[in-house]
Biopython code that builds the backbone (N, CA, C, O; Angstrom):
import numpy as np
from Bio.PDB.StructureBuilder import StructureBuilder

atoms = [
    (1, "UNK", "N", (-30.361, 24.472, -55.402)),
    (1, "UNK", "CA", (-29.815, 25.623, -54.715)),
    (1, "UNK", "C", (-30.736, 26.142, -53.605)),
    (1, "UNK", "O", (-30.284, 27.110, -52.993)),
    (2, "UNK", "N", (-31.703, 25.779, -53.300)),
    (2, "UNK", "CA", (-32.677, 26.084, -52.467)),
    (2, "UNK", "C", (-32.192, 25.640, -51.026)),
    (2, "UNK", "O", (-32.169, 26.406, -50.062)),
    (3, "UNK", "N", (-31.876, 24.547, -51.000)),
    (3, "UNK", "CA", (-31.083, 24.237, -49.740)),
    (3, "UNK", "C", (-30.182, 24.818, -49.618)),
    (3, "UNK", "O", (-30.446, 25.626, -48.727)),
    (4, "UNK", "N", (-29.140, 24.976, -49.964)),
    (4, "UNK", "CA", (-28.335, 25.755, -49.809)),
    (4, "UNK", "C", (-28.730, 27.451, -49.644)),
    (4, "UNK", "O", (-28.038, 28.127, -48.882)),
    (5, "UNK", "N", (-29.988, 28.150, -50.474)),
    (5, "UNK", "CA", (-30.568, 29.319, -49.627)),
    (5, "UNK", "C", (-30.925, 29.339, -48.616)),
    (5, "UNK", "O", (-31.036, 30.355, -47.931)),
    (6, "UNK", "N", (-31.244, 27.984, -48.218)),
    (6, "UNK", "CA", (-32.235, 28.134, -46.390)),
    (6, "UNK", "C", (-30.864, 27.886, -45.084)),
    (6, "UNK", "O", (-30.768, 28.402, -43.970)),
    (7, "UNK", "N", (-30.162, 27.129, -45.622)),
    (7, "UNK", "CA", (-28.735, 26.804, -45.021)),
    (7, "UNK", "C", (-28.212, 28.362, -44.695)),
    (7, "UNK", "O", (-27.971, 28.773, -43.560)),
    (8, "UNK", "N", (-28.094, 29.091, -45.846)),
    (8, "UNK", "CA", (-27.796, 30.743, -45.593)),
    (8, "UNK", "C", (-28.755, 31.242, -44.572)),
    (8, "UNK", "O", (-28.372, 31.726, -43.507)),
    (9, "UNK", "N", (-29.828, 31.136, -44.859)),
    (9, "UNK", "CA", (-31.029, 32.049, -44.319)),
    (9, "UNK", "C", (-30.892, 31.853, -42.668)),
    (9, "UNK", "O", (-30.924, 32.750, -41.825)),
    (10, "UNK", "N", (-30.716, 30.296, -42.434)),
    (10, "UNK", "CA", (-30.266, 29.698, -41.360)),
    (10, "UNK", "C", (-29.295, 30.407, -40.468)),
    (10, "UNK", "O", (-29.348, 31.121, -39.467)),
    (11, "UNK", "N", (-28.244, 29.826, -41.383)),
    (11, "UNK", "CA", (-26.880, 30.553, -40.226)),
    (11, "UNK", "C", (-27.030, 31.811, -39.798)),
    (11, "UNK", "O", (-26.765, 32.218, -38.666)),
    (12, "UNK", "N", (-27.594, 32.636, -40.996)),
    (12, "UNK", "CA", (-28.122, 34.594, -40.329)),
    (12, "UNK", "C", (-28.820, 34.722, -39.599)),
    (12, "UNK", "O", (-28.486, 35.703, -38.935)),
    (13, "UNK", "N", (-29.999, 34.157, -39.121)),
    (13, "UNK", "CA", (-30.650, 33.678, -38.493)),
    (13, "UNK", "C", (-30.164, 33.538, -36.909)),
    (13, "UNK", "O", (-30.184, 34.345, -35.979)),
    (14, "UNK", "N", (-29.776, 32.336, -36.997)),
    (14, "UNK", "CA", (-28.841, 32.014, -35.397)),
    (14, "UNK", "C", (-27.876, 33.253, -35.156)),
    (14, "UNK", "O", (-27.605, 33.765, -34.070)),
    (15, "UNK", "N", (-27.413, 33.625, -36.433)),
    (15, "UNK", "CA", (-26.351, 34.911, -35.637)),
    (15, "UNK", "C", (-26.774, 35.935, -35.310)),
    (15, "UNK", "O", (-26.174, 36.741, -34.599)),
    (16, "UNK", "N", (-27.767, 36.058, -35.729)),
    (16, "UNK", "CA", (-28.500, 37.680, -35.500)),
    (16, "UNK", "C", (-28.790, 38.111, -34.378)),
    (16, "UNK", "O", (-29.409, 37.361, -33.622)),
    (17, "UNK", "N", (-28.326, 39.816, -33.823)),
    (17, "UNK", "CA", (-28.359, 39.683, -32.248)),
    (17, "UNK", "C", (-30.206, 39.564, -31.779)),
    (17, "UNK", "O", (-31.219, 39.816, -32.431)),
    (18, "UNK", "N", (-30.011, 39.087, -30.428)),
    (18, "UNK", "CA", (-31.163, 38.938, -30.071)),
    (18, "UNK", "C", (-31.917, 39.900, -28.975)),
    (18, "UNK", "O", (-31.309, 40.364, -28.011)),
    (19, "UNK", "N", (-32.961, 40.086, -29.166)),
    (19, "UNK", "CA", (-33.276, 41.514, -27.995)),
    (19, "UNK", "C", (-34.391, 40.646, -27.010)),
    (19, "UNK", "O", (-35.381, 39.922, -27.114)),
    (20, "UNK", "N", (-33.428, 41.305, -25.907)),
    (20, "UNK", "CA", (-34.244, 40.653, -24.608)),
    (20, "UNK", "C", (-35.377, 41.153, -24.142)),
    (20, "UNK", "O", (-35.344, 42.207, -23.507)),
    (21, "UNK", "N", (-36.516, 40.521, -24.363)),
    (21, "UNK", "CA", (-38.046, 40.843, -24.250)),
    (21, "UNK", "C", (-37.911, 40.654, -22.914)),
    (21, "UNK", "O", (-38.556, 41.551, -22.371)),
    (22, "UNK", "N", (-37.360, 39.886, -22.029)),
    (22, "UNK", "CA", (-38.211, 39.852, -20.382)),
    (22, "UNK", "C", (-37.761, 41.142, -19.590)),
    (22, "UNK", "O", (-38.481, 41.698, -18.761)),
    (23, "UNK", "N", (-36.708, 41.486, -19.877)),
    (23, "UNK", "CA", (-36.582, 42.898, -19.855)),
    (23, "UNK", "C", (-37.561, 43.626, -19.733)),
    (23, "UNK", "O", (-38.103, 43.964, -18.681)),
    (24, "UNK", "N", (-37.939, 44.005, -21.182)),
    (24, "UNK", "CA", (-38.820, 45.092, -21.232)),
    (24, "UNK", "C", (-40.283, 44.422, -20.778)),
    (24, "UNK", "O", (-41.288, 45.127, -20.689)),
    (25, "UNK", "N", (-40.296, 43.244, -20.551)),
    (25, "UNK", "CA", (-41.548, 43.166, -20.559)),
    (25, "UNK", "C", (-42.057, 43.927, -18.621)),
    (25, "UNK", "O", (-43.064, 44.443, -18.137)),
    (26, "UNK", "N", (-40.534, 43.526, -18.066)),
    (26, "UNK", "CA", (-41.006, 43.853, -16.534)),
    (26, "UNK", "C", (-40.779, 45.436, -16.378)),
    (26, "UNK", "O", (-40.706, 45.907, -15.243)),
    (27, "UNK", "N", (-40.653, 46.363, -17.647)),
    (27, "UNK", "CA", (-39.801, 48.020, -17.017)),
    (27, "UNK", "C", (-38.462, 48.247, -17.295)),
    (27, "UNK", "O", (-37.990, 49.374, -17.441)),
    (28, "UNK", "N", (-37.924, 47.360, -17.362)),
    (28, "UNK", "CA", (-36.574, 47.392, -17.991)),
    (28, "UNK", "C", (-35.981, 47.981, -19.293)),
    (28, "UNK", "O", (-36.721, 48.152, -20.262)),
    (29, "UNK", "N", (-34.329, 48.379, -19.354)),
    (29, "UNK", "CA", (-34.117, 47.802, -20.534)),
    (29, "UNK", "C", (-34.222, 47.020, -21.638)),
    (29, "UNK", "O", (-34.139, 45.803, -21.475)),
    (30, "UNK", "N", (-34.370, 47.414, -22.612)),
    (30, "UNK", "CA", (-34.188, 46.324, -23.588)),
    (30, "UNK", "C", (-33.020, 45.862, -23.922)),
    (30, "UNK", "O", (-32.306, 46.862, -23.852)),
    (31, "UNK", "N", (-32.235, 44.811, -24.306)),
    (31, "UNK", "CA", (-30.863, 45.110, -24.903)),
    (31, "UNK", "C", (-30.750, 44.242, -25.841)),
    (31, "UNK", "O", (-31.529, 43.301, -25.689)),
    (32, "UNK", "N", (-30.053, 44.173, -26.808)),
    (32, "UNK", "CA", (-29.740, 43.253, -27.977)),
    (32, "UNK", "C", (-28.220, 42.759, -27.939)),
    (32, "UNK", "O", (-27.221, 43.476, -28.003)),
    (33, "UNK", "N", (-28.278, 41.346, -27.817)),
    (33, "UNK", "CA", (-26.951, 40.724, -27.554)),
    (33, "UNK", "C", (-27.000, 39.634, -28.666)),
    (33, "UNK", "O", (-27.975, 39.033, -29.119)),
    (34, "UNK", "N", (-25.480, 39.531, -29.029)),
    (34, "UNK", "CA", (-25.244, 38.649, -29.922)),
    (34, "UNK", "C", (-25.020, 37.314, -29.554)),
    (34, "UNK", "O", (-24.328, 37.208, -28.542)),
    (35, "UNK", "N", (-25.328, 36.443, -29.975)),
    (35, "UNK", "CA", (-25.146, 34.875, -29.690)),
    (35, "UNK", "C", (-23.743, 34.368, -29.524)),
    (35, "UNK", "O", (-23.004, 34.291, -30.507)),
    (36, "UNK", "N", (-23.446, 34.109, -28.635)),
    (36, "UNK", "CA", (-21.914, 33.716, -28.300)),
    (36, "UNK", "C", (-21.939, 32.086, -28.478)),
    (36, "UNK", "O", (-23.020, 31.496, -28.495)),
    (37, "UNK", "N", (-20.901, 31.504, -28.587)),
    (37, "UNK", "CA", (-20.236, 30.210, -28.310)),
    (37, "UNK", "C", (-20.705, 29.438, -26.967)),
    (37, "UNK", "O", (-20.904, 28.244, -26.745)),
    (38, "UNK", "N", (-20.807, 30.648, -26.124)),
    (38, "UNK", "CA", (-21.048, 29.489, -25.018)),
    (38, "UNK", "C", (-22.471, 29.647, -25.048)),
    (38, "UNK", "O", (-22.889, 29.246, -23.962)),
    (39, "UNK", "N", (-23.095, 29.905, -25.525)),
    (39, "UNK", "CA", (-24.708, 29.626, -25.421)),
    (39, "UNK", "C", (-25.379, 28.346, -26.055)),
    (39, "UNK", "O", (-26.550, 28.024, -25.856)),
    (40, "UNK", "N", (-24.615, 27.764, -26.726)),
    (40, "UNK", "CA", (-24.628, 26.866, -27.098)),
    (40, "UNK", "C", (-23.456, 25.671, -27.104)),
    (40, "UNK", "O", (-22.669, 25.371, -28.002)),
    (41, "UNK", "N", (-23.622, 25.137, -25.855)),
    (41, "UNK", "CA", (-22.753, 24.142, -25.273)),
    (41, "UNK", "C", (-23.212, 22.874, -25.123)),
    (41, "UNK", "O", (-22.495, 22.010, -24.619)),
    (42, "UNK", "N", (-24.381, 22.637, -25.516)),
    (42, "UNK", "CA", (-24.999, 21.266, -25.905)),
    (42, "UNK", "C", (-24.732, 20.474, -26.946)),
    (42, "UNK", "O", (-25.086, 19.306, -27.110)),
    (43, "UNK", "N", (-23.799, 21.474, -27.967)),
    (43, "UNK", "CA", (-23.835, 20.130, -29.030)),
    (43, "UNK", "C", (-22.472, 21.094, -29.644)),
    (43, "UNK", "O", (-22.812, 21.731, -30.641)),
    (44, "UNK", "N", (-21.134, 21.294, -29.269)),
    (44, "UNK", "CA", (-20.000, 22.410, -29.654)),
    (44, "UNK", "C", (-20.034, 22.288, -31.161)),
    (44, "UNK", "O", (-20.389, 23.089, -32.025)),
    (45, "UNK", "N", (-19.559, 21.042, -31.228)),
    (45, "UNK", "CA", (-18.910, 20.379, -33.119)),
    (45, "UNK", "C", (-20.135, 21.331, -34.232)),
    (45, "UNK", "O", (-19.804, 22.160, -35.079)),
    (46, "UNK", "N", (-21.363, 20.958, -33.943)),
    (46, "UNK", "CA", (-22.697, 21.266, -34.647)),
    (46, "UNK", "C", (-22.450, 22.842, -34.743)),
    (46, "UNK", "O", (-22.123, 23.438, -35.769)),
    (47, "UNK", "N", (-22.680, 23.438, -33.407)),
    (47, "UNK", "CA", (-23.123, 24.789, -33.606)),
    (47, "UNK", "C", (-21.343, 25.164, -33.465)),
    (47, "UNK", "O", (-21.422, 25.414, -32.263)),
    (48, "UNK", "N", (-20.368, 25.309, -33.666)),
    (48, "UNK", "CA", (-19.164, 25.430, -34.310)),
    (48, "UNK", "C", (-19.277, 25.844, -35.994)),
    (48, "UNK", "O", (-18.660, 26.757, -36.543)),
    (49, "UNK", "N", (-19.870, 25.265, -36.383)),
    (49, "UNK", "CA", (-19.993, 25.202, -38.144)),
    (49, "UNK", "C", (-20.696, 26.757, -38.172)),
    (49, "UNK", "O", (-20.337, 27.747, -38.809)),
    (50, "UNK", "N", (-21.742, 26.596, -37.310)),
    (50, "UNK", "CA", (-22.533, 28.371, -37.631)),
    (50, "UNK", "C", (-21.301, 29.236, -37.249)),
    (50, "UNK", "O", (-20.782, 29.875, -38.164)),
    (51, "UNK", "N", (-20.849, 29.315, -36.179)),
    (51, "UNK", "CA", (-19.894, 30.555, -35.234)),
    (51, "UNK", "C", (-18.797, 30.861, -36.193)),
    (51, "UNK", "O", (-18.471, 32.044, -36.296)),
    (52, "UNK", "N", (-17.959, 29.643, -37.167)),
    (52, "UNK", "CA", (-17.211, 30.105, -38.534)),
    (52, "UNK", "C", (-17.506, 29.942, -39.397)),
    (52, "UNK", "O", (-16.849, 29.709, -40.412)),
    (53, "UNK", "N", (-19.195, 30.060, -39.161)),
    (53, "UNK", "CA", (-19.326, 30.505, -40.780)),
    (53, "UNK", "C", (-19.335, 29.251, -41.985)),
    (53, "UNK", "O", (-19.334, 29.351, -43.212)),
    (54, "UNK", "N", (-19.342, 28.255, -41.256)),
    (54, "UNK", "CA", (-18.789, 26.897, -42.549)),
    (54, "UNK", "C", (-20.285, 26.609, -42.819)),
    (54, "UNK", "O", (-20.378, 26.262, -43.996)),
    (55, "UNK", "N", (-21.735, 26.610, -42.089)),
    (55, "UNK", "CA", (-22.657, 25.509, -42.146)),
    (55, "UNK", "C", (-22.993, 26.064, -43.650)),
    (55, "UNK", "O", (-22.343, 25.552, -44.561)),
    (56, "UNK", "N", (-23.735, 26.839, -43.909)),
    (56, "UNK", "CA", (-23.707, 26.583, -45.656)),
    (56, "UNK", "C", (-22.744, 26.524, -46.400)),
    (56, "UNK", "O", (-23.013, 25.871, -47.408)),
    (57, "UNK", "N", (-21.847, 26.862, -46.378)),
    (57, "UNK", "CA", (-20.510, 25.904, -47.425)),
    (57, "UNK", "C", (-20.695, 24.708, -47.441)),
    (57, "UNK", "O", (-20.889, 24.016, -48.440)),
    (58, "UNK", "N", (-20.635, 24.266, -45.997)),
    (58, "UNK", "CA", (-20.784, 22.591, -45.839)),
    (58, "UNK", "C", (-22.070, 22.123, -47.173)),
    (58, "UNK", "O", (-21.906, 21.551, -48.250)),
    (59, "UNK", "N", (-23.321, 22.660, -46.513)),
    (59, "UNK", "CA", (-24.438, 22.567, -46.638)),
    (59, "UNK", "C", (-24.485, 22.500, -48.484)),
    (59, "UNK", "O", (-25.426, 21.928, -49.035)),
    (60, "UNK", "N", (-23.454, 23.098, -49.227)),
    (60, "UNK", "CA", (-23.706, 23.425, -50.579)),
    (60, "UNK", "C", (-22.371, 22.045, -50.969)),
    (60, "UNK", "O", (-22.651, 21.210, -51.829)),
    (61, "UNK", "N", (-20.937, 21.980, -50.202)),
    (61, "UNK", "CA", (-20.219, 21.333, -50.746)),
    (61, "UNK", "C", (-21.119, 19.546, -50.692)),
    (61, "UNK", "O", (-20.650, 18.703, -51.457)),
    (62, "UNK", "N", (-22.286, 19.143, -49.828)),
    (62, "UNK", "CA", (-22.759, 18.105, -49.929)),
    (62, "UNK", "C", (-23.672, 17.788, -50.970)),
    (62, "UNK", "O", (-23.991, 16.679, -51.397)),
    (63, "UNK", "N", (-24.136, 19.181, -51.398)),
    (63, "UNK", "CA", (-25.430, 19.158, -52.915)),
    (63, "UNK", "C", (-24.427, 18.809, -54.283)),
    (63, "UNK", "O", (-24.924, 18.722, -55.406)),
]
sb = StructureBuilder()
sb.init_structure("model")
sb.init_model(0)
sb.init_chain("A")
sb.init_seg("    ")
for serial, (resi, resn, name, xyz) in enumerate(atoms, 1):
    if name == "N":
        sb.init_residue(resn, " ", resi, " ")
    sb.init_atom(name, np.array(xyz, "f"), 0.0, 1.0, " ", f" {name:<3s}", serial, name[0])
structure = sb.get_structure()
């Protein structure tokens, strides 16, 4: 079951919004944005499994 905890830990992980440091680093805003679909357009099928939610299901229906 351990894999299947890091598989969880994982997907929360990638979804979690992200706060834009170059922002603040120049004076700016900070802002926290959530990870969309198209930010990851290098590999759809793969990072598809995180965006609904399947990669640890998957990740547990293979253990």
């Amino acid at each position: 079951m351990v894999v299947v905890e890091n598989a969880e830990k994982e997907e929360e992980n990638l979804l979690k919004p992200r706060v834009n440091k170059l922002k603040s680093k120049f004076g700016g805003q900070t802002k926290n944005t959530e990870p969309t679909r198209s930010d990851y357009v290098y590999d759809e099928d793969y990072y598809a499994l995180y965006f609904d939610r399947l990669y640890a299901r998957r990740i547990k229906e293979l253990q």
